[in-house]
Structure formats: C-alpha cells, structure tokens
C-alpha positions as CSV (number, residue, x, y, z in Angstrom):
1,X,-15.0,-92.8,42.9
2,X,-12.9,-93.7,39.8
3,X,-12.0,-90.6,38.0
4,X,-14.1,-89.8,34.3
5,X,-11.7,-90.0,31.3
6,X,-13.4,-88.0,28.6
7,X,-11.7,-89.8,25.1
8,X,-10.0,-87.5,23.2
9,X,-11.3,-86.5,19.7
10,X,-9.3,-85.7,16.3
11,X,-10.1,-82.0,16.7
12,X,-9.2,-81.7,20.1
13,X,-5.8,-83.3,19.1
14,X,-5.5,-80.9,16.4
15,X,-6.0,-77.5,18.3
16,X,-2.9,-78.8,20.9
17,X,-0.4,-76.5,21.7
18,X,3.0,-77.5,22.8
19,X,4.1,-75.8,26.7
20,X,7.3,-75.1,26.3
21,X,7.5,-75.3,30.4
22,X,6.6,-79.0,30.5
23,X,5.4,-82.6,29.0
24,X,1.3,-83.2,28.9
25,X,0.2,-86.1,28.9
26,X,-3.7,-86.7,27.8
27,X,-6.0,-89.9,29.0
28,X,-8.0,-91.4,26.1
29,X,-8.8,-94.7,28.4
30,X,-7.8,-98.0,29.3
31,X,-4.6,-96.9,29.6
32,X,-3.6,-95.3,26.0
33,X,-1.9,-91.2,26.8
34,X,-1.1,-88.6,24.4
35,X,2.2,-87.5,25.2
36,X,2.9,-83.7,24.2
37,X,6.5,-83.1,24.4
38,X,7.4,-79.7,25.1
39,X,8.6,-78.8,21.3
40,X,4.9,-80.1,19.9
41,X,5.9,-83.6,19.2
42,X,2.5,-85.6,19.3
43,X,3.4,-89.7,20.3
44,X,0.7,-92.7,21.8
45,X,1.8,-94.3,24.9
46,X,0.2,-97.5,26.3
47,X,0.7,-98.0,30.3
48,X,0.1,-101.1,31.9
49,X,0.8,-103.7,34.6
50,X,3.1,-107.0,33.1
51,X,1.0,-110.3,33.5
52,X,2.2,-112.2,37.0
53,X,5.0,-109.4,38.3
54,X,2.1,-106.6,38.0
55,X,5.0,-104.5,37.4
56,X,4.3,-101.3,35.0
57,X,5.4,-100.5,32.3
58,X,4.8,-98.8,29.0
59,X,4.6,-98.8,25.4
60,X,4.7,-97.1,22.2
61,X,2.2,-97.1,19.7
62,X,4.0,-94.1,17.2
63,X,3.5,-90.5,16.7
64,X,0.6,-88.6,15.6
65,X,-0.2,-88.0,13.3
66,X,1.2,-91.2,11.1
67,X,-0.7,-93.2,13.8
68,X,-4.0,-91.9,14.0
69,X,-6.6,-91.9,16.8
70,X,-8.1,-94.7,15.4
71,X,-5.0,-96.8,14.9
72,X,-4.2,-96.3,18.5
73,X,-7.3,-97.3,19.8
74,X,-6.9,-100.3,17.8
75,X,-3.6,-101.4,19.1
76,X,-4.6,-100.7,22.6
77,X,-7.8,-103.4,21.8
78,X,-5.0,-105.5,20.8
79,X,-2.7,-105.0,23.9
80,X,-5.6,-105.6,26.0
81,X,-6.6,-108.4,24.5
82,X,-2.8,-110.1,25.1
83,X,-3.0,-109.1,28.5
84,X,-6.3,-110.9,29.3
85,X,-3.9,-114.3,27.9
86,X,-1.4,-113.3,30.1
87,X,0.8,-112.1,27.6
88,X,2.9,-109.1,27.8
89,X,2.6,-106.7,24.7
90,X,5.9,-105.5,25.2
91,X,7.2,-108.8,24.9
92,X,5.1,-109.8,22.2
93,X,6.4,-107.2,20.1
94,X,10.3,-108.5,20.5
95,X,9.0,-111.4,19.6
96,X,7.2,-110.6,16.7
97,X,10.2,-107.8,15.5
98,X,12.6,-111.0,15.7
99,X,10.7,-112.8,13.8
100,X,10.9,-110.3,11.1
101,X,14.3,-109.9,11.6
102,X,15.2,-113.6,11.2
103,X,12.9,-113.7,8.3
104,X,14.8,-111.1,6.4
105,X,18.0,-112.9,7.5
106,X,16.8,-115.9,6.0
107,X,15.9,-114.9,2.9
108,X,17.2,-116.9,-0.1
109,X,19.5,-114.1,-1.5
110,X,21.1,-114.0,1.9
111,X,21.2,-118.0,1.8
112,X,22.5,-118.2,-1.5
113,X,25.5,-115.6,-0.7
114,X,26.0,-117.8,2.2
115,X,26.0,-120.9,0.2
116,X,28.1,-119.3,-2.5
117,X,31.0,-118.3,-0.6
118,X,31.4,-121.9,0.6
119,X,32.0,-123.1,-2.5
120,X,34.9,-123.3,-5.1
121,X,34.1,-123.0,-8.4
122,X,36.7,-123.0,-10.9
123,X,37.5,-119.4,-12.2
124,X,36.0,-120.2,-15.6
125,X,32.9,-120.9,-14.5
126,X,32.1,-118.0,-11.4
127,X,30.3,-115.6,-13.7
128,X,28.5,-117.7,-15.2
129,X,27.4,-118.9,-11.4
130,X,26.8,-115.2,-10.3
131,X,24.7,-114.1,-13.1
132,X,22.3,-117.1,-12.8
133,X,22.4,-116.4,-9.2
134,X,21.3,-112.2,-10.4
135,X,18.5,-113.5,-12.3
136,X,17.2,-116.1,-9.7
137,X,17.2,-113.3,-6.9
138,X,15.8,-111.0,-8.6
139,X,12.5,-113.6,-8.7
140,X,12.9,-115.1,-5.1
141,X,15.2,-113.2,-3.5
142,X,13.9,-111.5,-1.5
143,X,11.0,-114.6,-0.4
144,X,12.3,-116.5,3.1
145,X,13.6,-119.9,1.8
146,X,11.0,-121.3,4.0
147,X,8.4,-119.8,2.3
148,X,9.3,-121.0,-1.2
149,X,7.2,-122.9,-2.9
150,X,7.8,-125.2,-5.9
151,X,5.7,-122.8,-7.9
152,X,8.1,-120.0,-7.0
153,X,11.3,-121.7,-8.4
154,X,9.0,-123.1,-11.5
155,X,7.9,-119.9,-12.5
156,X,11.6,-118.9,-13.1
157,X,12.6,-121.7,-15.0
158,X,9.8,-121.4,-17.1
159,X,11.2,-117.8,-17.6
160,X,14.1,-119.4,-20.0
161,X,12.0,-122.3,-21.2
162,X,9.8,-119.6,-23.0
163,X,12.8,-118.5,-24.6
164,X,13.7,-122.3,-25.9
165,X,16.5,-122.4,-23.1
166,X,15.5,-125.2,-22.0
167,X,19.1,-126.1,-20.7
168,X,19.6,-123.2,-18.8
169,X,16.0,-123.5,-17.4
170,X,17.2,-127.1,-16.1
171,X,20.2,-125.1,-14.4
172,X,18.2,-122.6,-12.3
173,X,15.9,-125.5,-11.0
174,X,18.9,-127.3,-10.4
175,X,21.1,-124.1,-8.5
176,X,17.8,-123.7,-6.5
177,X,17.9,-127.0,-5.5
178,X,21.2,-126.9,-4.3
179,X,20.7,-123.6,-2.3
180,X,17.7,-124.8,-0.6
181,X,19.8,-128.0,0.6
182,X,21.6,-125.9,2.2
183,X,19.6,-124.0,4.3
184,X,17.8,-127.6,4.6
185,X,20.9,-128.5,6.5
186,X,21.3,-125.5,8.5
187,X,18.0,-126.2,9.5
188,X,16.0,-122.4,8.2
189,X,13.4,-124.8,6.5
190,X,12.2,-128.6,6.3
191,X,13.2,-129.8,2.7
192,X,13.9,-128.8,-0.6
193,X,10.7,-128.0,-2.7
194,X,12.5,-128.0,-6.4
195,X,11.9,-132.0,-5.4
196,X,8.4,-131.7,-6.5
197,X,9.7,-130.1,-9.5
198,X,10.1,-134.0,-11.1
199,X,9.3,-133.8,-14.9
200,X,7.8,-130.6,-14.9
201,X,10.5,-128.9,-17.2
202,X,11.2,-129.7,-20.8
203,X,13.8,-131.8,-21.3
204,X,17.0,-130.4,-23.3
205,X,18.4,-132.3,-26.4
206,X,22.0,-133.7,-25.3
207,X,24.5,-131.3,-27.2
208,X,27.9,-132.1,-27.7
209,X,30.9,-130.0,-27.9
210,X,31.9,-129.0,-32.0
211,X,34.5,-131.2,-32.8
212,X,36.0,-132.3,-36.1
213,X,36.2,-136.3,-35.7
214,X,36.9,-137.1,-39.5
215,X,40.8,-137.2,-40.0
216,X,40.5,-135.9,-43.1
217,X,38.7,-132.6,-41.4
218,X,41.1,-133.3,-38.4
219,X,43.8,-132.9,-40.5
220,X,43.1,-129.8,-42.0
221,X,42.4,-127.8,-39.6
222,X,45.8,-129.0,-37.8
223,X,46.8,-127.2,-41.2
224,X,45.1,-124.1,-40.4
225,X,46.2,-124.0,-36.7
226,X,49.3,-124.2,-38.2
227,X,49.7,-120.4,-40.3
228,X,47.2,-118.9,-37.3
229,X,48.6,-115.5,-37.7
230,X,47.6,-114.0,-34.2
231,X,49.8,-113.3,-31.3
232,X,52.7,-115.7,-30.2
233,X,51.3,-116.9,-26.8
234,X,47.9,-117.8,-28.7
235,X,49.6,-119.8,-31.9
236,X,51.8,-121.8,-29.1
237,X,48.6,-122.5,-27.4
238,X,46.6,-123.7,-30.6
239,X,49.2,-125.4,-31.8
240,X,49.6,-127.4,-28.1
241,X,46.3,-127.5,-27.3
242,X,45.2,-130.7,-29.7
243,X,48.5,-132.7,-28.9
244,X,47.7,-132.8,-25.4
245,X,43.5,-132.6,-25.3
246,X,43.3,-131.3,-22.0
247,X,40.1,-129.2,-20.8
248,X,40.3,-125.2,-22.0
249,X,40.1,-124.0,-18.6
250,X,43.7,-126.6,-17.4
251,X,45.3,-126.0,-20.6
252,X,45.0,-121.6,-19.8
253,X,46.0,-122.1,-15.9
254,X,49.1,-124.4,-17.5
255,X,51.9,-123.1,-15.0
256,X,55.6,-123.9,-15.4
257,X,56.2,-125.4,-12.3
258,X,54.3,-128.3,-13.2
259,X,56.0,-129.1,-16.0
260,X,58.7,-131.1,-16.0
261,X,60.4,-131.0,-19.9
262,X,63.1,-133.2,-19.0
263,X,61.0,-136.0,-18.0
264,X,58.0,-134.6,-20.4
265,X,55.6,-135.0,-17.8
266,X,52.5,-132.2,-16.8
267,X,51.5,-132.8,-13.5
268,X,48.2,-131.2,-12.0
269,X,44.8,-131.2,-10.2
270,X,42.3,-130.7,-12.6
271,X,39.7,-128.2,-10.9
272,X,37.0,-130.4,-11.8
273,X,37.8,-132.6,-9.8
274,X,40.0,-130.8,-6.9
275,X,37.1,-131.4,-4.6
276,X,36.2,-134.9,-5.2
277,X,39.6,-136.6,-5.4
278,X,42.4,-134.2,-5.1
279,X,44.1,-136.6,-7.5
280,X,46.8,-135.3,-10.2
281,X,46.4,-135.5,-13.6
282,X,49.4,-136.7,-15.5
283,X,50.0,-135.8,-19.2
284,X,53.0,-137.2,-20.7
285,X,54.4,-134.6,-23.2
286,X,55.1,-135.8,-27.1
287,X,58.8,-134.9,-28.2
288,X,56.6,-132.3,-30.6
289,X,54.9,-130.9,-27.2
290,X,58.4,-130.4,-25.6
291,X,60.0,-128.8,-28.3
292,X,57.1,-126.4,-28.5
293,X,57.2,-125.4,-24.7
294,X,61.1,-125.3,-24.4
295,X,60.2,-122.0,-27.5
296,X,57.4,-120.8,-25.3
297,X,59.7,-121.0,-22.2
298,X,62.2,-118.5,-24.5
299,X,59.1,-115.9,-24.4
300,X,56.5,-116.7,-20.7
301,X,58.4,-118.5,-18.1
302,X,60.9,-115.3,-16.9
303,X,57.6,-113.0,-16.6
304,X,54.9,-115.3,-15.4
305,X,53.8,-118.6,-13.7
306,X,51.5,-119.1,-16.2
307,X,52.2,-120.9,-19.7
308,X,50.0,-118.5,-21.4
309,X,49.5,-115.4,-19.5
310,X,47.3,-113.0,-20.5
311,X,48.0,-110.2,-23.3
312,X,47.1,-107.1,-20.3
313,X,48.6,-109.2,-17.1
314,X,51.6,-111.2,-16.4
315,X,49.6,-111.9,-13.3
316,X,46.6,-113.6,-15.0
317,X,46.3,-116.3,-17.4
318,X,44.8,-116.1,-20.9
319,X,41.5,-115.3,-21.7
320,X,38.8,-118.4,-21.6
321,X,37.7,-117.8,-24.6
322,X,41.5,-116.8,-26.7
323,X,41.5,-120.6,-28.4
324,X,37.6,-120.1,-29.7
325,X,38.3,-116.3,-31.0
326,X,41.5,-117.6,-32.6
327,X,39.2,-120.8,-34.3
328,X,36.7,-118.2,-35.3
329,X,39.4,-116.2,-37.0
330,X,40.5,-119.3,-38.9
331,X,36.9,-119.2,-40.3
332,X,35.5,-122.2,-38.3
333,X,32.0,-121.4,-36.9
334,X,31.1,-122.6,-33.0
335,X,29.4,-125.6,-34.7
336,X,32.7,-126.7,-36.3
337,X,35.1,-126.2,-33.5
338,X,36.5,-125.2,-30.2
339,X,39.0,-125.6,-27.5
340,X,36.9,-128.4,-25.7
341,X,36.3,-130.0,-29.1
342,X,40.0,-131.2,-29.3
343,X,39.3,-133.8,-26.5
344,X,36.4,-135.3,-28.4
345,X,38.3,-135.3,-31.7
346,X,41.8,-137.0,-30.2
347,X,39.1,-139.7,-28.5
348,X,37.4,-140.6,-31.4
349,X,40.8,-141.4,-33.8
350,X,42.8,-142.7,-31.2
351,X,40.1,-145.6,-30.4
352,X,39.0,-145.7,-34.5
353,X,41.3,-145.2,-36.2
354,X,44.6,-145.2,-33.9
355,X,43.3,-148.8,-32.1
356,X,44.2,-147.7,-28.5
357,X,42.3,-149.7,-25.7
358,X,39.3,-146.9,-24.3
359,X,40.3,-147.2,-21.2
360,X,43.3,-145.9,-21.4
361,X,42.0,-142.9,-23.4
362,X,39.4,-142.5,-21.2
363,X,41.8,-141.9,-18.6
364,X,44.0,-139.3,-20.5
365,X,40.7,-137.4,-20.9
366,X,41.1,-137.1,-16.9
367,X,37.6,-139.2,-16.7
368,X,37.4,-141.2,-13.5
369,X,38.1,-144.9,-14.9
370,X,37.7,-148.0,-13.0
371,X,39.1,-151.2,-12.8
372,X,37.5,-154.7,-12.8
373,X,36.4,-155.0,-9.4
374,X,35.3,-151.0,-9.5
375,X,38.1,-149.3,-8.0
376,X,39.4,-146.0,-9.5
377,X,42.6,-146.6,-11.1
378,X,45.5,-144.6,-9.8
379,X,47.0,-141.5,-11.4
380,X,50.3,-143.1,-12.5
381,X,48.3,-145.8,-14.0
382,X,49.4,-147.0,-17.5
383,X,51.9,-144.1,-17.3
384,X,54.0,-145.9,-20.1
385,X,51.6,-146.9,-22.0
386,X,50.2,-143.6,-22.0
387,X,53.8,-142.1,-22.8
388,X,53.4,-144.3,-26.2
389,X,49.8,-143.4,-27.0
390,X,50.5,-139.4,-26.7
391,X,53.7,-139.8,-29.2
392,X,51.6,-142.1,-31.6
393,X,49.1,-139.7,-31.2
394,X,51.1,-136.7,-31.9
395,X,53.0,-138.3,-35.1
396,X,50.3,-138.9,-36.4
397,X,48.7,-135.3,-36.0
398,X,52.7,-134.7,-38.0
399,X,51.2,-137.3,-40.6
400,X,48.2,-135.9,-41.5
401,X,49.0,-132.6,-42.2
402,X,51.7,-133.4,-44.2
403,X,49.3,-135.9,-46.2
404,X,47.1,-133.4,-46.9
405,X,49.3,-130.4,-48.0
C-alpha cells in the first residue's frame, strides 16, 4: 500500500525547528521535499527519474521563504508537466539559463563595444563617436540586437530631432545601422531594422564649412592671421595652415619626418582615407611654406615628432580646436571662419579667380579624382603642375595682403 503524504501547510512550515543532529527532509507530494538543514536553512527540492535513462535525480526550486509554498507547488506542476514530454527539467533549465546568458551577451551595448574596437577612427573624431554611442545605450542598450525594433532606434533619433538636430538625429539612425550590420554578419540577428527607417526622419539642410571665398575678405583676414598675437606654435600654424589647405585634423598630426624641406614636399596618409586606399597625400610646399617651417624647425622638431605639439605635451599634438580659438580671438565668429574653411576658400579662388583646371585642385584637396575612363589618378599625379599651382597660390595670398594694407 503506497504510503499517505499529508501536504505540508504554511503554518506547519513556520513552527520548524532546525535538529542540530541531522537534515529533515519533509514530503509535500509528487516528488517536491522540504529540506531542513541542520542550522534552520528552509530550501524546495524536486526528485525525480530523467525521461529514457529513468535515472534520478534532483532539483532546486530556492529557499523558503523567498519561494513560497505556493511557488513551489507551481514549479513542480511545471516540472511534471516537462516530464510527461519527455523533457528533463534539469535540462530545460540549462537551456533556458543560456538562453539568458547569450541574450545578455548579445545585447547591443555589448555589440557596439565589440563593433567599436574594430574600428579606426581618426583621433579627432573618437569622442565624438563615444558620446553618441553613451546616448544610444542608454536607450537600447541594454535590448538584445535581435530584439530591436525599428521603433526602438526611431524613438532615439526623434530624441534630437525634437531639439531641431536634425543632423545629429540622421547620425544615430545611421551609427545604429552600422552596429546592427554587424551583428547581422556575425549572425546574433537576421537584418538590420534602421532599413525600414527610409524617410522617416527630417531631412537636415546641407551646411557648409565658414569660409571667406571673396578675395577681398580672403585677403584680410590673411592680414589678421598675420599680427595673431597668441603663442608661437599657434601663429606658425595659422599662418601655414591657408597656404597649404590641408584638413585640421592632418595639418595638427603634421610630423617632421614627412617633410622633406629640401625637396618641399609633405608626404602622408590622410586618416580619412587610411582605410580605403592607403594612398599618400602629397603637398608640394611654397618657398613661403618652407621658410616658415625651417623657423618652426628652430622651436618643435628637437622636442617632438609633431609640427605643432601640444602647449602641456611634447608627446601630443595640438589641440583640435587651437586654429578655431585662435580665429575666434581674431574676432571672426564660427559662421565666418575656421580651420576647415581654408580648404573651401583656396578652392574657390584658385578655380575663379586663379584659373587652375578643377581637377587638379580637386586633387590637392586630397578628394579621390578620376580620370577619363574612371580610374583614380595616382598620388604623384600632376606633381609639377601642382608644385606651380601651390607657389601661384601662395604669392598671391603675398599679393593680397599687401594690396590691401
């Protein structure tokens, strides 16, 4: 005759006493036990036989009271009810813990870290990456990339378009997107939903860098650049950086051994485009350039690599934004000028007003130029001709600030 197990009741469990001298264990049914250990520690066990090998085994359900009668009652209905599939609870539970485990794994701050540390951004622009990345994470950052929704992504894009950045808005759809690829390829979900995000953002005016394209405006603020009272390292920089119209960011990492004064010739991979071509930029130097950095030499090239190291670290070159401060000391506002500006202003006269064919401008600016037939022209391209349009172009920079004094 089977033997009666009378359930066990919440006041019952209450008035328990631990025995020091050994463990109890108490039968609520179908195979759930109170265990008692012998300091008063109250845990659920589940015994049972594994589908097929019939071999036992047993499993726990948490301590009492944090899991209470009724809770344990409740998984036991549910390990039953896996056992009747032929499913081991035991197992089920791995699986299911995994699962979580994975999932938390997976999520898209994880992914993004991941994807992040793969790259290589150009110092200038890593914060900038790392605090979109702060704002995006702290909206979905926590969600498993496979859960994401386009809704999800929208909703923090439309954060910024509230606050009429709509450009910036453009950028987190656009960082999500590329971050979502990823784990697209690495297969931890099935495509990229910021692909349904098609026309659902404002679009942002174009807006192009200050620049001062007039000569007459040109000219003067050549004149102004000219009695910048600031430090040394920063008036050598000014005054360089609109004779050769290179980006900020390449004019700052300007290091000696690149330079060549004797044959006035720059040579270097522009970090924009490091990982698409690995070609070298070329800037032939003006005699005006030359004699500038042969002075400059006198002052940065025994303590640093850099041209223009940094005012606290030999080790370090000068701030990113030194050539805007310096402009905004001169009195010219962020809508007048800056650093990048110089590029726009040099392209505009030298094709205006200078007559030089756009191509080869374009390919001073370090823009990818082709040929007839569509092939990228090589580095050393037009080298001499370029030699003659960066001493035109710097003689006449000579011209028109003596023209206007």
């Amino acid at each position: 005759m089977p033997k009666i197990v009378i359930p066990l009741t919440d006041t019952k469990i209450k008035t328990l006493k631990a025995d020091p001298a050994k463990v109890q264990k108490l039968a609520d049914g179908h195979g759930l036990f109170l265990i008692i250990s012998k300091t008063g520690e109250k845990t659920w066990r589940f015994d049972y036989s594994r589908p097929y090998s019939k071999k036992r085994n047993s499993l726990s359900f948490g301590s009492y009271p944090t899991v209470t009668l009724a809770e344990a009652r409740s998984r036991r209905e549910d390990a039953r009810t896996l056992l009747a599939q032929n499913i081991d609870p035991y197992s089920e539970k791995v699986r299911i813990e995994n699962e979580i485990l994975s999932a938390n794994k997976n999520i898209f701050s994880e992914i993004a870290a991941e994807w992040f540390a793969k790259q290589d951004f150009a110092e200038s622009t890593v914060k900038g990456q790392q605090r979109l990345l702060e704002v995006i994470n702290q909206h979905i950052g926590k969600m498993p990339v496979h859960e994401i929704k386009p809704m999800d992504v929208l909703k923090v894009c439309q954060l910024y378009e509230k606050e009429g950045k709509l450009e910036t808005a453009k950028k987190v759809k656009v960082k999500c997107g590329q971050i979502l690829r990823y784990a697209v390829s690495i297969g931890l979900c099935e495509r990229d939903p910021t692909q349904d995000l098609r026309g659902a953002l404002k679009t942002p005016r174009a807006k192009h860098m200050a620049a001062l394209v007039e000569p007459k405006d040109f000219a003067l603020l050549l004149q102004d650049i000219d009695h910048y009272e600031g430090s040394a390292i920063t008036r050598y920089a000014l005054r360089i950086a609109p004779l050769v119209f290179v980006r900020p960011g390449e004019l700052r990492h300007a290091k000696w051994q690149d330079i060549d004064l004797e044959k006035g010739l720059w040579c270097y991979t522009p970090p924009k485009t490091k990982l698409k071509t690995g070609v070298q930029h070329i800037v032939p130097l003006s005699t005006q350039v030359i004699h500038l950095l042969s002075e400059l030499s006198q002052i940065t090239r025994h303590k640093s690599e850099y041209v223009f190291p940094a005012t606290t670290s030999n080790l370090k070159p000068m701030s990113e934004n030194t050539i805007n401060q310096a402009l905004r000391r001169l009195g010219y506002t962020s809508e007048q000028a800056c650093g990048h500006g110089f590029r726009a202003s040099a392209r505009t006269i030298l094709e205006e007003v200078l007559d030089f064919p756009i191509e080869l401008i374009e390919q001073q600016l370090a823009h990818q130029v082709k040929d007839m037939h569509g092939r990228a022209y090589n580095r050393t391209k037009h080298l001499e001709k370029r030699k003659v349009m960066m001493q035109t172009w710097a003689d006449y920079c000579d011209e028109l600030k003596s023209s206007s004094q």
